[in-house]
Phi, psi and omega in degrees: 000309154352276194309332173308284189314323161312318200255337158296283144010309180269352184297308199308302210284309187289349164304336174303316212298307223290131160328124173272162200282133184267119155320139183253121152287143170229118172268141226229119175234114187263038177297350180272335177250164182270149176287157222058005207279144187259112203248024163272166166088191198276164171049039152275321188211148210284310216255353198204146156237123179282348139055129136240205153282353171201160167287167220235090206266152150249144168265176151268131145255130166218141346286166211259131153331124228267320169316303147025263190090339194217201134246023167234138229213125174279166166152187204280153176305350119314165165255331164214181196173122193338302208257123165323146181299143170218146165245123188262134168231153210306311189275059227351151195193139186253332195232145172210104174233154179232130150289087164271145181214136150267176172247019172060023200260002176180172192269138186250168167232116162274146190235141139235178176192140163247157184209160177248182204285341165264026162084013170260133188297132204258270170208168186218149177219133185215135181207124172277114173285122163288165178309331181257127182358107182283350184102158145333006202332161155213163207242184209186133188230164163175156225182145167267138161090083143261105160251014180198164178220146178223153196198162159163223191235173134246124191184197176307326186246043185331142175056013188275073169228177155238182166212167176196169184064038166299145174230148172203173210212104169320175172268190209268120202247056162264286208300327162337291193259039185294300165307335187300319202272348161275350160280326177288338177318305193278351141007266198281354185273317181276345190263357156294320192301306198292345176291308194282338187277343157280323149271033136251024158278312177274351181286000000 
């Protein structure tokens, strides 16, 4: 009954101990595709799906902003269009940034917005752009619970921007799973207490 008791106690515990796995970021760079490739809708990308009201094209910007990296770039198969860009992702997401760019043609309100999964607002990043091209900015959120993002302009021309370099960070399963490792913690604490208190029974 011992050695049980020993070998429960140290399992329960090192499952607490154990170091949860470090978020990874990913970043969606759309220089592998051509332009007109369409990259909404499902089983374009493993981790996030893209969406709007038209599809989600890639262009050549030229000149391409340095901020960039590239000169290829997403946006809608329109030049403007009602509905905001949206990214669903498979998972819970703690971080989320975007590069928007305009095509200069009228002045923007830049967007991000996070949202969690019953549709309650999280954070927002809002950045005004001028009419000539600003370059790439880029804007950024964060939240526990993230399951979604909506992001795009406001103006004469709703939504005529592109974006590129979206990154988003799973979420930290430290803070997730706190209560789990602290129940095993104590688990594995009582199952040590009772090991020494059988032996000073037997002693």
């Amino acid at each position: 009954m011992k050695p049980i008791l020993a070998a429960l106690g140290a399992g329960l515990l090192g499952v607490a101990m154990a170091a949860p796995a470090a978020a990874v970021p990913v970043t969606i760079d759309f220089e592998e595709f051509a332009p007109g490739d369409v990259v909404s809708g499902p089983s374009v990308f493993a981790g996030v799906t893209f969406s709007s009201d038209v599809d989600i094209v890639i262009h050549n910007v030229d000149p391409a902003p340095p901020d960039l990296g590239g000169a290829r770039a997403a946006s809608g198969s329109n030049f403007t269009h009602d509905d905001p860009f949206r990214a669903d992702f498979a998972s819970p997401t703690t971080f989320v940034s975007v590069a928007m760019g305009d095509f200069g043609q009228d002045e923007e309100l830049l967007f991000l917005r996070a949202f969690d999964a019953d549709g309650n607002l999280l954070d927002e990043a809002l950045l005004n752009l001028a009419i000539e091209p600003d370059g790439g900015p880029t804007l950024s959120v964060l939240a526990l619970g993230i399951a979604y993002v909506l992001f795009g302009s406001a103006g004469q021309f709703p939504n005529s921007v592109y974006f590129d370099n979206f990154t988003y960070e799973a979420a930290d399963t430290a803070e997730i799973a706190e209560p789990a490792s602290l129940t095993l913690a104590a688990a594995g604490l009582g199952a040590f207490g009772l090991l020494r208190l059988r032996r000073r029974r037997a002693d």
